[in-house]
C-alpha positions in Angstrom: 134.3 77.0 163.1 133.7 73.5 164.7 131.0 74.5 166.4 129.0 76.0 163.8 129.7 73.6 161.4 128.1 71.0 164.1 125.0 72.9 164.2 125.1 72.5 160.5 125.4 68.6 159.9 123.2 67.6 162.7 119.9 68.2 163.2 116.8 67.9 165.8 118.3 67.1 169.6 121.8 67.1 168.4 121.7 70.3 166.3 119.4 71.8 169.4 122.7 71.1 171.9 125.3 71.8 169.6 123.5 75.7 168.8 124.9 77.1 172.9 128.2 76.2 171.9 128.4 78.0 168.9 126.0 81.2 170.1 129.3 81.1 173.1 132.2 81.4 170.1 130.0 83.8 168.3 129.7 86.0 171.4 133.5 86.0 171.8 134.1 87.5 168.1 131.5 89.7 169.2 133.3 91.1 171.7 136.6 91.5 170.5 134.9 94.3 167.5 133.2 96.4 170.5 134.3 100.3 168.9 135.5 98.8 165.7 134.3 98.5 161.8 137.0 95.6 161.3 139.0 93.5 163.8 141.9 95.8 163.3 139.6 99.2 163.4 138.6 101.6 160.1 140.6 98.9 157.8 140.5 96.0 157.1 143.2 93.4 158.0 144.9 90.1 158.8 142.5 88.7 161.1 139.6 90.0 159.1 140.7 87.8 156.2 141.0 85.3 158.5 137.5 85.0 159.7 136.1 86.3 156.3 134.7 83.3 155.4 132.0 84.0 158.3 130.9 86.6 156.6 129.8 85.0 153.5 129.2 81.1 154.7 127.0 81.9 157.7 124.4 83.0 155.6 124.5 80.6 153.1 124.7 78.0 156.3 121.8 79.9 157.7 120.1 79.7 154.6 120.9 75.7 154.2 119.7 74.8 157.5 117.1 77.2 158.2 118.7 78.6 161.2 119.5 82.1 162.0 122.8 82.0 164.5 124.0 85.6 163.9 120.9 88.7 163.9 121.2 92.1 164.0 119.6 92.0 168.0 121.9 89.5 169.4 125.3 90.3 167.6 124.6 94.0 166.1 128.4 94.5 166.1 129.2 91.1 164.2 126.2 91.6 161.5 128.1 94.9 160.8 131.4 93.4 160.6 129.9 91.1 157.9 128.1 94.3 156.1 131.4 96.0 156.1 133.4 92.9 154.8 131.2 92.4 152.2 131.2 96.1 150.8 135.2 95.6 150.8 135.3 95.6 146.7 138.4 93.1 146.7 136.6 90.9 149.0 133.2 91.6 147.0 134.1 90.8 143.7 136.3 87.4 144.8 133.3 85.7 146.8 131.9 82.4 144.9 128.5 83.0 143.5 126.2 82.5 147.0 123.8 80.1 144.7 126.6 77.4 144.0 127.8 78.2 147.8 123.8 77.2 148.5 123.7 74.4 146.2 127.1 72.6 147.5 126.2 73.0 151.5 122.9 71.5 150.6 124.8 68.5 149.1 127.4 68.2 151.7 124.6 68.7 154.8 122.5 66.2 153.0 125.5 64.2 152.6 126.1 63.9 156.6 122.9 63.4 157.6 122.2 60.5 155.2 125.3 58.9 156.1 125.9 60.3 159.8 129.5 60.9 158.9 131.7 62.2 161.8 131.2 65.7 163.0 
């Protein structure tokens, strides 16, 4: 999580450094679903729940910043996972409403940048 939220509070030369770090994490996750629908296989689980925020945040992160970090080219497996998590109907109908998600990160982006508060 640090390193993605760096690439979204900074921006231009910082943001630019801060996006190998996080592409690095994001390939790890990637590897550890290789042959699997969730970390744990068909089901979901413990660790799934764990990084579940990922699969609702990043976009609205994405969406905030203007970045894309996580396509279906460079991390088909992990764009799955998130496809699959969000189809989960426990996990579905417990997300906050992506528009308020959208609406706070813009705040709290804005929020850094304005005041260059500590990454």
């Amino acid at each position: 999580m640090p390193s993605i939220w760096h690439v979204f509070v900074t921006q231009g030369k910082e943001q630019d450094e801060a996006i190998p770090l996080a592409i690095e994490n994001l390939n790890l996750i990637e590897e550890q679903l290789k042959g699997k629908k969730f970390f744990s296989g068909e089901t979901i689980g413990l660790v799934d729940i764990a990084f579940g925020w990922m699969g609702n945040l990043i976009s609205v992160l994405e969406m905030v910043t203007g970045l894309k970090l996580i396509d279906a080219e460079k991390f088909p497996l992990l764009q799955a996972w998130m496809q699959n998590l969000s189809d989960v109907q426990v996990i579905k109908e417990n997300w906050p409403p992506h528009d308020k998600l959208v609406s706070k990160f813009q705040a709290i982006r804005e929020t850094y940048l304005a005041t260059g508060a500590p990454k």
